[in-house]
RORODO-339586 format. One record per atom (N, C-alpha, C): x, y, z; residue in one letter. Coordinates in steps of 0.001 Angstrom, whole numbers, plus 524288, in hexadecimal, padded with zeros to 5 digits. Layout:
% residues N
XYZA;...
END
This chain:
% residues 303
84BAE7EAD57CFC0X;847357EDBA7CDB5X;848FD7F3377CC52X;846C47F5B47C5EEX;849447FA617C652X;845057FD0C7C2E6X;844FD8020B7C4FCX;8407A804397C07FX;8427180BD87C244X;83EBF80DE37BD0BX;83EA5813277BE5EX;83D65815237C39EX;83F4781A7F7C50DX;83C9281D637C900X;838CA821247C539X;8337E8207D7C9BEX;82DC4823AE7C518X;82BFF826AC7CA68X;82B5682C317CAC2X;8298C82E487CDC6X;821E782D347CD7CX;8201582D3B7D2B7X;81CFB829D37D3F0X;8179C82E287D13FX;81AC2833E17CEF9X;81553836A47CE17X;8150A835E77C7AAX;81B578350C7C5D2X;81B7B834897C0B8X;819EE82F447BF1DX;8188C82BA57C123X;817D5826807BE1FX;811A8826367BC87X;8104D825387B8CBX;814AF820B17B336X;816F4824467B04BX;8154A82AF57AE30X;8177082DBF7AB01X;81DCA82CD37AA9AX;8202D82A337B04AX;8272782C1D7AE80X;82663826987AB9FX;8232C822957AC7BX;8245081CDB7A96CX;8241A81D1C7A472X;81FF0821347A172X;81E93820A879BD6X;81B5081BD479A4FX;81DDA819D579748X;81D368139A792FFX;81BF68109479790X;81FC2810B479B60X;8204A80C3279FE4X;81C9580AF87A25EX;81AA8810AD7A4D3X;817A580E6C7A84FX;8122480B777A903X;8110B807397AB5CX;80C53803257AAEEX;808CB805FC7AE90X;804CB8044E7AF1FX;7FF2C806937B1F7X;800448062D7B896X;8000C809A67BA84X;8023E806AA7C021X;7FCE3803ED7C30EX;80010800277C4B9X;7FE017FC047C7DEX;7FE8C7FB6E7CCF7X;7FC617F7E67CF84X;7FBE17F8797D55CX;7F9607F2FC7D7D6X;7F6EB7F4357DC0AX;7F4A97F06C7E055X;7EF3E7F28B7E288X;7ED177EF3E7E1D2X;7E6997EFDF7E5C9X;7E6197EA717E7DCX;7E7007ED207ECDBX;7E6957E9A37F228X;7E0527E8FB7F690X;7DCBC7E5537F285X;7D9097E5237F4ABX;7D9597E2997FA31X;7D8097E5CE7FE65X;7D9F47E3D98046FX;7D4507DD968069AX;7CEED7DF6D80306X;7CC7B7DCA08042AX;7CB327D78F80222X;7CE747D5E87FF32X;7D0287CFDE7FE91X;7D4B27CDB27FEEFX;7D8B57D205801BFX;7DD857CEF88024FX;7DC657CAE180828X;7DE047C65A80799X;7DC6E7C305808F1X;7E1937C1B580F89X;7E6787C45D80DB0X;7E9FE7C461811C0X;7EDB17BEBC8114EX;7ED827BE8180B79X;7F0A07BA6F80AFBX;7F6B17B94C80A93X;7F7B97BE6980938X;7FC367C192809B0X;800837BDDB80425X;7FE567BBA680084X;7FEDB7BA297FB05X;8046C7BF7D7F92AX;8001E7C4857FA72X;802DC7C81D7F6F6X;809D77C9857F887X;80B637C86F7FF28X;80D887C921800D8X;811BD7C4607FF8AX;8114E7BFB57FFD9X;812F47BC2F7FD44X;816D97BC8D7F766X;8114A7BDFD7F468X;8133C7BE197EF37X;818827C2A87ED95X;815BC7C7E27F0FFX;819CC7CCDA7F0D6X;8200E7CAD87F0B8X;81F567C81A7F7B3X;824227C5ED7F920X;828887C2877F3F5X;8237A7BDC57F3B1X;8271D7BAD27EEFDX;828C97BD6E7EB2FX;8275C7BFFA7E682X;8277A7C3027E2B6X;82AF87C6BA7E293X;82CB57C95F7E6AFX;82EC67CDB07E6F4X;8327E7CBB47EBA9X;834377C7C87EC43X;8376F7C4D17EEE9X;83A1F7C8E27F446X;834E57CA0B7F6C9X;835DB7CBB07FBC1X;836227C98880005X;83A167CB6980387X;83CF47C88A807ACX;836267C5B980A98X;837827C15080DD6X;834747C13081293X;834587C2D6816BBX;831057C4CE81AD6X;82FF57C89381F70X;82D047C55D821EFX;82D307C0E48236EX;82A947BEF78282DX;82A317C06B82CFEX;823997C2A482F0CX;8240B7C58E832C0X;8222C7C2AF837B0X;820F87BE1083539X;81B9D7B95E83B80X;817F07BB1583C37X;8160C7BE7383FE1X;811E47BE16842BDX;814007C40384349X;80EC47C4DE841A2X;811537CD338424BX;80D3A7CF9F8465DX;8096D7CBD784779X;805547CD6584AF4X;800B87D2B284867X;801B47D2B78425AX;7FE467D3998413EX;7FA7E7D0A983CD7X;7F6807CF37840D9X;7F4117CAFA83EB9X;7F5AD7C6FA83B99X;7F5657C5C283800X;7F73A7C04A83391X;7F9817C3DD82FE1X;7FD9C7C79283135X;7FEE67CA8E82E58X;803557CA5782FBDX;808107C53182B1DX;80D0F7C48D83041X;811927C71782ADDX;80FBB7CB0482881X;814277CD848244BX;814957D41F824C4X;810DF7D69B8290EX;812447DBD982C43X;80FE07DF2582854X;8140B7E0DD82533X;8121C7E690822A6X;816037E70081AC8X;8153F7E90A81A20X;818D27EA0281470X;81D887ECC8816F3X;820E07EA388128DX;8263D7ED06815E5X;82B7C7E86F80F53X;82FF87EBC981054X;8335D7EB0880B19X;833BC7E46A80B4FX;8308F7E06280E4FX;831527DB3380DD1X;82BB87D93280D32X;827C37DE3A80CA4X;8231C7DAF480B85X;820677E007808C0X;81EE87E01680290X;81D817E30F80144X;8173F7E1ED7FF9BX;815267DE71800DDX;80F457DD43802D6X;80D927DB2E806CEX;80A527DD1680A28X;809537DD0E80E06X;803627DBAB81001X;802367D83781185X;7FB377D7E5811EFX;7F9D37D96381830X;7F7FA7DBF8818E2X;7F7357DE4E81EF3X;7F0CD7D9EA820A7X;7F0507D955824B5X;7ED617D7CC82815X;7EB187DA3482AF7X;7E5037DBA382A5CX;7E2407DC5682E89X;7DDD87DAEA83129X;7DD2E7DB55836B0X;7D90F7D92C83937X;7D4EE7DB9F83B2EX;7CF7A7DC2383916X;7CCC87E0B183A87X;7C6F27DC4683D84X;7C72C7DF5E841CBX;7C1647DD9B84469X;7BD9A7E086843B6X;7BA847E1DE84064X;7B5427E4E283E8FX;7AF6A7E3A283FFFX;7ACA57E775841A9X;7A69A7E7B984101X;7A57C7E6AE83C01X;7A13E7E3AE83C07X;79EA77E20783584X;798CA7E400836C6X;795CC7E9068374AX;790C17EA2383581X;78DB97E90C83AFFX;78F3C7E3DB83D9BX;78CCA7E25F843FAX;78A697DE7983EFCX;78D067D95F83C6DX;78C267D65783ABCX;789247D18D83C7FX;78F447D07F83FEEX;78F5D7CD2984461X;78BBA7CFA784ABAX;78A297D2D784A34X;787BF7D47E85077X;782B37D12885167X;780677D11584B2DX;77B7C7CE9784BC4X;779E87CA8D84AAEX;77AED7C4DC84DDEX;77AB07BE3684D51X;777D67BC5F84FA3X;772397BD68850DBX;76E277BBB5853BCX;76EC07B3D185456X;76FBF7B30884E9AX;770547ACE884D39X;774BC7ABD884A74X;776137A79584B7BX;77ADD7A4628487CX;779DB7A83884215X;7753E7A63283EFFX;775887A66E83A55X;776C57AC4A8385EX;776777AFFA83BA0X;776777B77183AB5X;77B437B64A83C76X;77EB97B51983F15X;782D97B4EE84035X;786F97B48A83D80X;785737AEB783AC7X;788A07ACAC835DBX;787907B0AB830F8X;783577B34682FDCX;7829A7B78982C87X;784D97BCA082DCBX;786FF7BE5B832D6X;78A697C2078343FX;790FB7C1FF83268X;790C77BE3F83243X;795B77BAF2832BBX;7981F7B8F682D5AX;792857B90F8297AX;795937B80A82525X;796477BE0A8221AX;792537C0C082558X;791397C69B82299X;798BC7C9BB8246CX;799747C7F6826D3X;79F987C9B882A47X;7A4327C7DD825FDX;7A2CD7C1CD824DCX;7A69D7BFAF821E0X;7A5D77C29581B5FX;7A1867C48A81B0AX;7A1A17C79581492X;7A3627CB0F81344X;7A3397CF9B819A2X;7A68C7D3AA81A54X;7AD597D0E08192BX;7AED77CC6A81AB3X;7B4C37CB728199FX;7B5B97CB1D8226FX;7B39C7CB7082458X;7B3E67CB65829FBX;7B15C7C63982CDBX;7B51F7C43282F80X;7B3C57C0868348AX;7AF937C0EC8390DX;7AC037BEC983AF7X;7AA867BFF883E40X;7AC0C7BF148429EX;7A95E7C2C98473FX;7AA907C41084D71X;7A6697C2B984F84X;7A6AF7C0C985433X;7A0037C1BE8579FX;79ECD7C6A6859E3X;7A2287CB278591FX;7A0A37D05C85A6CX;79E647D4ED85737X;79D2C7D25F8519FX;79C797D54A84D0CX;79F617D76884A59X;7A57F7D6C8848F1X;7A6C17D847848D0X;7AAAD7D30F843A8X;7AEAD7D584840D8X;7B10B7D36F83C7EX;7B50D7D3E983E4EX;7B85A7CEBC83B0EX;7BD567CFC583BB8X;7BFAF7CE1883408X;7C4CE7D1D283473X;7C3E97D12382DCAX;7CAE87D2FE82E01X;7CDDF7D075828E9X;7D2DF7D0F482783X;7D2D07D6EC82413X;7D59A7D93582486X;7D6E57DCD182048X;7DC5F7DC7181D19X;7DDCB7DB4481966X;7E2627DB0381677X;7E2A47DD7F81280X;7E79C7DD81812CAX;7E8E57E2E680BF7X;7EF227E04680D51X;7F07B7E04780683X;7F55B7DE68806CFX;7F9117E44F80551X;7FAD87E6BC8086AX;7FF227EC4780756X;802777EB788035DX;804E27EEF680086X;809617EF207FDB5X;80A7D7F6CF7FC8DX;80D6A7F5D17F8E7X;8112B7FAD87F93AX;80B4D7FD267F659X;80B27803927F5DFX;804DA804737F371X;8075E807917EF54X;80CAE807797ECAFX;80EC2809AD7E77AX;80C4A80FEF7E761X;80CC0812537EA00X;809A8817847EA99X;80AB081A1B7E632X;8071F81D337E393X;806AB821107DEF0X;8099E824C17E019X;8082D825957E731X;80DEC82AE67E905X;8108D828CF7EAA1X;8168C824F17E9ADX;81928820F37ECFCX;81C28826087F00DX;81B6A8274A7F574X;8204682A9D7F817X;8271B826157F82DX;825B0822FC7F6EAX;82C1F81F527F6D9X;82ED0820AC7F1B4X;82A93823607EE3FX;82D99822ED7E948X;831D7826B17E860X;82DBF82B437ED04X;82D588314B7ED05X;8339B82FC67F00BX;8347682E1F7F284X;8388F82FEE7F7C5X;83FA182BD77F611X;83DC7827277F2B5X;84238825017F136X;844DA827A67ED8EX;84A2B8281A7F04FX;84E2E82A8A7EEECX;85175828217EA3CX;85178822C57EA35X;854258201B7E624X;8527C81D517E14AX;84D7981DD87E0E5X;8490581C127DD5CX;84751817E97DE1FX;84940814FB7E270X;846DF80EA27E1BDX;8438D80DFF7E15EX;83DE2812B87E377X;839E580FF57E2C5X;83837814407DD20X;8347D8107B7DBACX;8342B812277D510X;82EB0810357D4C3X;82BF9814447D0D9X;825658121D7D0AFX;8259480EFD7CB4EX;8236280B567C901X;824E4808867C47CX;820BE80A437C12DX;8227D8085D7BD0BX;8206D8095C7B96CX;818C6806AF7B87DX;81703804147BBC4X;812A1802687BF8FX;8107F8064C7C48CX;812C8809937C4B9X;810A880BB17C8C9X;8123980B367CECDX;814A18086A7CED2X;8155C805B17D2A8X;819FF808897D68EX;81BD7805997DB8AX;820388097D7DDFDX;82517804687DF55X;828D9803557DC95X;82D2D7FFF57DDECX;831CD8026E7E07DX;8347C7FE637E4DFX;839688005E7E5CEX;83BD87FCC37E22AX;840C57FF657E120X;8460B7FB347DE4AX;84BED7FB9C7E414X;84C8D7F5197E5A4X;84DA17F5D67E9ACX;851747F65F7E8D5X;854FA7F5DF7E4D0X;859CC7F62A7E27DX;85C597FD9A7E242X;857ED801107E3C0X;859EA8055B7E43CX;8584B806A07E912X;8565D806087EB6AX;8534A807507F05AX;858B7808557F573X;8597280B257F6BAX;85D4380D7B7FA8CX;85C1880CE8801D5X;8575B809F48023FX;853DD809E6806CFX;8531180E0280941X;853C98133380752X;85337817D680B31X;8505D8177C80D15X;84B6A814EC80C6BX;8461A815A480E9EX;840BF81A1580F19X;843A281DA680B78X;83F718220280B35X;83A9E8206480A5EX;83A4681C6E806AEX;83525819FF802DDX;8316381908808C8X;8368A8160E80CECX;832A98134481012X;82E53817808136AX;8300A81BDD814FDX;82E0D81F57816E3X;8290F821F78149FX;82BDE822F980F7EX;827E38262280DFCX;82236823A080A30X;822A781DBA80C3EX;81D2C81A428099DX;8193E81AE880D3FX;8158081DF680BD8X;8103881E31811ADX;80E42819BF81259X;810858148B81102X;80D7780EF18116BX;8100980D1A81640X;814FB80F6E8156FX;8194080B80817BBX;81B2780688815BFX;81A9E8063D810A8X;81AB98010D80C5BX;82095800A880C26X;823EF802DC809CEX;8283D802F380A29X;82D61801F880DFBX;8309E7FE5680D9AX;833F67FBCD811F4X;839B37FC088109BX;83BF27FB438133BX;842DD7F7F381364X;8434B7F455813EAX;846A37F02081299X;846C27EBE981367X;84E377ED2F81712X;84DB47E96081A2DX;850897EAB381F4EX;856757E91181C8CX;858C77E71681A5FX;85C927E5CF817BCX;85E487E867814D1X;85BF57EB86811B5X;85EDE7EE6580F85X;85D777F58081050X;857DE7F42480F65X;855597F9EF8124DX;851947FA9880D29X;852E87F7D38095BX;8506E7F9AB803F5X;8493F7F892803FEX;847427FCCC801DAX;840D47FCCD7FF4BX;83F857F86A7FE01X;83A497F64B7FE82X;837C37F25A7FA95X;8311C7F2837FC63X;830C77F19D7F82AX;829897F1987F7DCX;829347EE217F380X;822BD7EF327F4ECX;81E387ECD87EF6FX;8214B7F0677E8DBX;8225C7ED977E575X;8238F7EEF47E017X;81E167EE347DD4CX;81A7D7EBB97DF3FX;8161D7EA2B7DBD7X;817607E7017D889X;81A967E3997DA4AX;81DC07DFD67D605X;81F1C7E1917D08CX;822337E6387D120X;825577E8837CDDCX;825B07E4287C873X;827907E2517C989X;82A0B7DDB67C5D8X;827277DA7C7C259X;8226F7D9117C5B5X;81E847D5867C5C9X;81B647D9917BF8DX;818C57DFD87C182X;817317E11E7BE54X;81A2B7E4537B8E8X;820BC7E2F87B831X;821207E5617B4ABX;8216F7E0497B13AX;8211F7D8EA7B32FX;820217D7377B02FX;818627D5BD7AF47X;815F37D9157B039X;80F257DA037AECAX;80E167D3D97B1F7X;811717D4C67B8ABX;80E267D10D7BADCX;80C537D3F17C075X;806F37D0F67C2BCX;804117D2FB7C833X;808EF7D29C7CC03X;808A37D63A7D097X;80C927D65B7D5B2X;80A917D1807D6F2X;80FBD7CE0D7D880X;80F307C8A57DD64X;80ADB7CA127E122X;808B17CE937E3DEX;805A47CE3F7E786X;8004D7CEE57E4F2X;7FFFE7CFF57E161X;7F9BF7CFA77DF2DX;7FA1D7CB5E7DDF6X;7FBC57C97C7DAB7X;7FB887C3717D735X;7F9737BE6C7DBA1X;7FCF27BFBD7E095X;7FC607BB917E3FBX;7F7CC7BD777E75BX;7F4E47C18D7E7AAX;7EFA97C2847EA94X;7EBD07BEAC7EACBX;7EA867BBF97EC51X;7E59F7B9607EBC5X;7E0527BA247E940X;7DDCF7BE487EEA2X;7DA567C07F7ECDCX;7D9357C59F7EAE5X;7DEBF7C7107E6BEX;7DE4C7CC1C7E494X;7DEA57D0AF7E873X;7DF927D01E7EEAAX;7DE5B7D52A7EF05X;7E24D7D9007ED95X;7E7AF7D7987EC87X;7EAB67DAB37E9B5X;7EC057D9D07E541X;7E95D7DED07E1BCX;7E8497DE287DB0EX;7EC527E33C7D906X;7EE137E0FE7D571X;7F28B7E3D67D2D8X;7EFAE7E5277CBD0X;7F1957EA547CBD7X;7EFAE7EC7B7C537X;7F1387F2307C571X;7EF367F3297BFCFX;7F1267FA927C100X;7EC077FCF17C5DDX;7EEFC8016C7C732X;7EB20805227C951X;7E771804FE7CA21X;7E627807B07C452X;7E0BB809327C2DDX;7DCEB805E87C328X;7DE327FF797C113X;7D96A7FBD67C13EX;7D9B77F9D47C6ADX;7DE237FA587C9DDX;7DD5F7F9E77CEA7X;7DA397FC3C7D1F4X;7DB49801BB7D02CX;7D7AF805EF7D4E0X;7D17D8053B7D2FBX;7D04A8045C7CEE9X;7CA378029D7CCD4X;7C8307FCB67CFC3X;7CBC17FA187D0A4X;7CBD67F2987D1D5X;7C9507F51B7D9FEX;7CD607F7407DAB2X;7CC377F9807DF27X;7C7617FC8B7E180X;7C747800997DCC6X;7BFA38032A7E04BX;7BD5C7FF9C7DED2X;7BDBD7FBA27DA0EX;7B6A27F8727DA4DX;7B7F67F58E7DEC5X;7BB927F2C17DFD1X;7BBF57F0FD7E6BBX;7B9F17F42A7EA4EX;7BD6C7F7B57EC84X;7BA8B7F9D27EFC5X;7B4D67FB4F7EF7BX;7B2E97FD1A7EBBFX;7AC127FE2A7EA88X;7A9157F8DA7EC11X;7AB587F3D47EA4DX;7A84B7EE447EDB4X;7A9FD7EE867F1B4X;7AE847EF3E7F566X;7AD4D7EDFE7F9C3X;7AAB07F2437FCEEX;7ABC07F65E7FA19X;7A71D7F9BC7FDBAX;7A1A27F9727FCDBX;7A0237F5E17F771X;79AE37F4647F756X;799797EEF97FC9EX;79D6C7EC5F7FB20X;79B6B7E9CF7FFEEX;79C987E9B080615X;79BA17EF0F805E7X;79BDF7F02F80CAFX;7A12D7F1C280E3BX;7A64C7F04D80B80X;7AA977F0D180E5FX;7AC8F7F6E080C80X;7A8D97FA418115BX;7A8DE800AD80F8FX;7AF338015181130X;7B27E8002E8157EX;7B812800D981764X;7BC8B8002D81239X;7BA697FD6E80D18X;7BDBB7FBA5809FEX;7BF4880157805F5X;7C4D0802A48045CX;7C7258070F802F9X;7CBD88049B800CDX;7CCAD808DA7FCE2X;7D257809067F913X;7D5C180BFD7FC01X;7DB7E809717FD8FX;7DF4F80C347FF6FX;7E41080BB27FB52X;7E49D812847F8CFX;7E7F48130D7F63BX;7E5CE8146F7EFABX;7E1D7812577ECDBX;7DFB0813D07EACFX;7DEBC818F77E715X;7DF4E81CD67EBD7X;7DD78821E37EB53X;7E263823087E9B3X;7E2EB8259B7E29FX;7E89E829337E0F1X;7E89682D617E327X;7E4DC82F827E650X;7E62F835CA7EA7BX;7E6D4834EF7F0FFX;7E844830767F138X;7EA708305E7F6E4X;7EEF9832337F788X;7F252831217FB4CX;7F73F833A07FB82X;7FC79830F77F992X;7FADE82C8F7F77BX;7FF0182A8D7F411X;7FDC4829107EF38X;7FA1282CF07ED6BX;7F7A982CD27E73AX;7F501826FA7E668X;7F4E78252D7E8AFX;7F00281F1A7E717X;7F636818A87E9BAX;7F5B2815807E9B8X;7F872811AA7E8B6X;7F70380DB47E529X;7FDEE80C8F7E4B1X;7FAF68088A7DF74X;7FBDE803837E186X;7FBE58019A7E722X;7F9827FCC57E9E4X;7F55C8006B7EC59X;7F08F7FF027EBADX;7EBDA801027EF46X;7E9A87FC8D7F1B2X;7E5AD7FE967F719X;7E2D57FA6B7F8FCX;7DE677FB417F910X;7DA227F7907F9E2X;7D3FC7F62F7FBA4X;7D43C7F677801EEX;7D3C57F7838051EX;7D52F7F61A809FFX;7CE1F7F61880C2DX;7CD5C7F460810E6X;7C87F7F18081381X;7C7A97F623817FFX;7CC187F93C81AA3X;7CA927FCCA81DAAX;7CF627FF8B81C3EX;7D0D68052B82145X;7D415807DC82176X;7D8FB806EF82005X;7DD01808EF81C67X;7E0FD806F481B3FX;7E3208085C82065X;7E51B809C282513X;7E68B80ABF82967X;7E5FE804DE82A79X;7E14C8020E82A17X;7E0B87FBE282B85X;7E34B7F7DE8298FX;7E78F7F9E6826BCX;7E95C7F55382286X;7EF887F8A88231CX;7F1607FC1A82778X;7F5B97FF0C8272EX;7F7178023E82497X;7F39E8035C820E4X;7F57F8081581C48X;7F41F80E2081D7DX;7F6CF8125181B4EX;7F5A3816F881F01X;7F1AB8189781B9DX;7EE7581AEC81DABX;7E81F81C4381AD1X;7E8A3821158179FX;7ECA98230181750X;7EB9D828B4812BDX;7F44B82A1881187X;7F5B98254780FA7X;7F9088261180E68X;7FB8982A4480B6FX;8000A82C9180A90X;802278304F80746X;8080283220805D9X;8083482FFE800AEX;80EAF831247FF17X;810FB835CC8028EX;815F68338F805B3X;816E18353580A85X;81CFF83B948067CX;81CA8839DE800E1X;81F0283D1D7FE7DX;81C3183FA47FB87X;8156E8413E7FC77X;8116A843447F8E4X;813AE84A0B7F8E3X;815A884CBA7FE38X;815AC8511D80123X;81B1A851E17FF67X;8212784F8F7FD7FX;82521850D17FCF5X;8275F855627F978X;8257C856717F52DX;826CB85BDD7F25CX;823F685E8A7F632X;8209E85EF67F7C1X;81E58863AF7FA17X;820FF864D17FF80X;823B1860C880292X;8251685FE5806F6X;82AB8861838053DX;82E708612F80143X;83409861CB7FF05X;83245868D7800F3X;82F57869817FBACX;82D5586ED27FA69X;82D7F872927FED4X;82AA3870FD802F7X;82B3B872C38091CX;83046873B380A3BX;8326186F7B80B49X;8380A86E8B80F0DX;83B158743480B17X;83E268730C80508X;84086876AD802E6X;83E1487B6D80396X;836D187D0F80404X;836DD8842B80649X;837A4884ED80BD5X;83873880AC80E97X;83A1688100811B6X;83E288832B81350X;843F5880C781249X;847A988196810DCX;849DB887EF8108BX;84839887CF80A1BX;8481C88D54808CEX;845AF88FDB80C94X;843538906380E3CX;83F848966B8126FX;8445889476817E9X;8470E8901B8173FX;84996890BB81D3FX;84ECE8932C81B39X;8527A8921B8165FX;8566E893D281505X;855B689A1E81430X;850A689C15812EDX;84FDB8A12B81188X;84FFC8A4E1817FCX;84E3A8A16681A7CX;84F3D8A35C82085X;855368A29D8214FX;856C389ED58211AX;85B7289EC6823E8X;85F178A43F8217CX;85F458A3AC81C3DX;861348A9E481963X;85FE28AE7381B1EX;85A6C8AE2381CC2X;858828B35081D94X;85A238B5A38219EX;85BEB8B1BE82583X;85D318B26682A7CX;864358B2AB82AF8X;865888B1918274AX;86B168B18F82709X;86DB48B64D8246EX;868858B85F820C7X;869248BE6181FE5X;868FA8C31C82333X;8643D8C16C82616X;863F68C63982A83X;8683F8C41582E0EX;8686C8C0BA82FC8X;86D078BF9283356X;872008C33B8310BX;873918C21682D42X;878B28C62682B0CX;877038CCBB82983X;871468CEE982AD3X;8703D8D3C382A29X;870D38D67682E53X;
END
């Protein structure tokens, strides 16, 4: 794989002619179904190693986390919830069974304590940040934003220093133990410079991960969220969305059902290289005001 290096503030202007509309991922969390299709397809397609993990003891969740041998990831969760005191009130069989289906519309199981029990899933991947700090910190260019928008490593230059890995506030970014070298989500690099969908959308089932540019994405997204907050599900929110967060928007975003903290993601992320000219800027007056001492003192010392 080989392409330009495009600084992540200059793109598309350094592309010109080239560059296409950038595109992305919307990862609706409330119909992914936990079929883990997308994880599958990634694998085949992009002919990534296998990581069989068994039984990881978290829940039916036996593939852990994203990491340089799994660059989609469907997380699992198990939430026991109050529903309204749905279920509290079953005088008779028949109010009962009407509690009970009122539970199942919410998307929740019933309890005999009033209470729900309900899956939460979102399938993770790399979130191609508008501010990538990996782009900011690689020394050898491997990773390169394409002419899509997008954020690729080319593993063929990649030196494994590992800076990238540090400085991703996702923690998305890995080594692979053999050699030490980078790898992530490309967004099926390949896939879209011949004008085809990433393996992990195509194979979604029920759409919840939809691939297109941006823009008709981030529109596809609020009329979602606006229904599910019409129908009651007030907890439902865009993570990533927002181009004034701290990594200027992503171009994988999610729908998520509660707190991104609930799904492992850090709740107010921020390009961990947003602060670096200003932080350089520091260190060098630094510097200077200490070399200007050390002189000053080396003058009177000889007076």
């Amino acid at each position: 794989m080989s392409g330009r290096v495009i600084e992540t503030s200059a793109w598309p202007d350094t592309y010109g002619e080239e560059a296409r509309p950038r595109v992305g991922f919307f990862t609706d969390s409330s119909v992914c179904i936990g079929c883990k299709a997308c994880e599958v397809a990634c694998k085949e397609w992009n002919e990534v190693p296998a990581d069989p993990l068994g039984f990881t003891g978290e829940s039916y969740d036996n593939s852990g986390d994203l990491g340089a041998n799994r660059w989609r990831h469907v997380a699992f969760i198990e939430q026991r919830v109050p529903v309204d005191g749905v279920a509290e009130a079953a005088p008779d069989s028949w109010v009962e069974e009407a509690a009970r289906q009122q539970l199942v519309e919410h998307g929740l199981d019933a309890h005999d304590d009033g209470s729900g029990f309900r899956w939460l899933m979102s399938s993770d991947v790399c979130k191609h940040c508008t501010e990538a700090a990996c782009l900011d910190v690689c020394p050898t260019g491997s990773l390169f934003r394409t002419e899509f928008g997008t954020v690729v490593v080319q593993e063929d230059i990649c030196n494994g220093c590992g800076y990238c890995v540090v400085a991703c506030p996702f923690g998305v970014l890995d080594q692979r133990e053999d050699d030490g070298r980078v790898w992530k989500c490309t967004l099926c690099y390949d896939r879209l410079r011949d004008d085809m969908e990433p393996a992990c959308a195509q194979a979604c089932p029920t759409d919840s991960i939809q691939f297109g540019t941006l823009d008709e994405l981030h529109e596809r997204a609020d009329r979602r969220l606006a229904q599910l907050h019409e129908r009651g599900h007030h907890d439902a929110r865009l993570y990533g969305r927002d181009p004034g967060d701290g990594v200027g928007g992503f171009g994988a975003f999610f729908l998520l059902l509660d707190e991104p903290e609930v799904y492992g993601l850090p709740p107010d992320p921020v390009a961990t290289t947003r602060r670096l000219g200003r932080n350089w800027a520091a260190a060098a007056g630094a510097a200077v005001a200490l070399a200007a001492g050390v002189a000053a003192s080396f003058i009177g010392g000889r007076g």
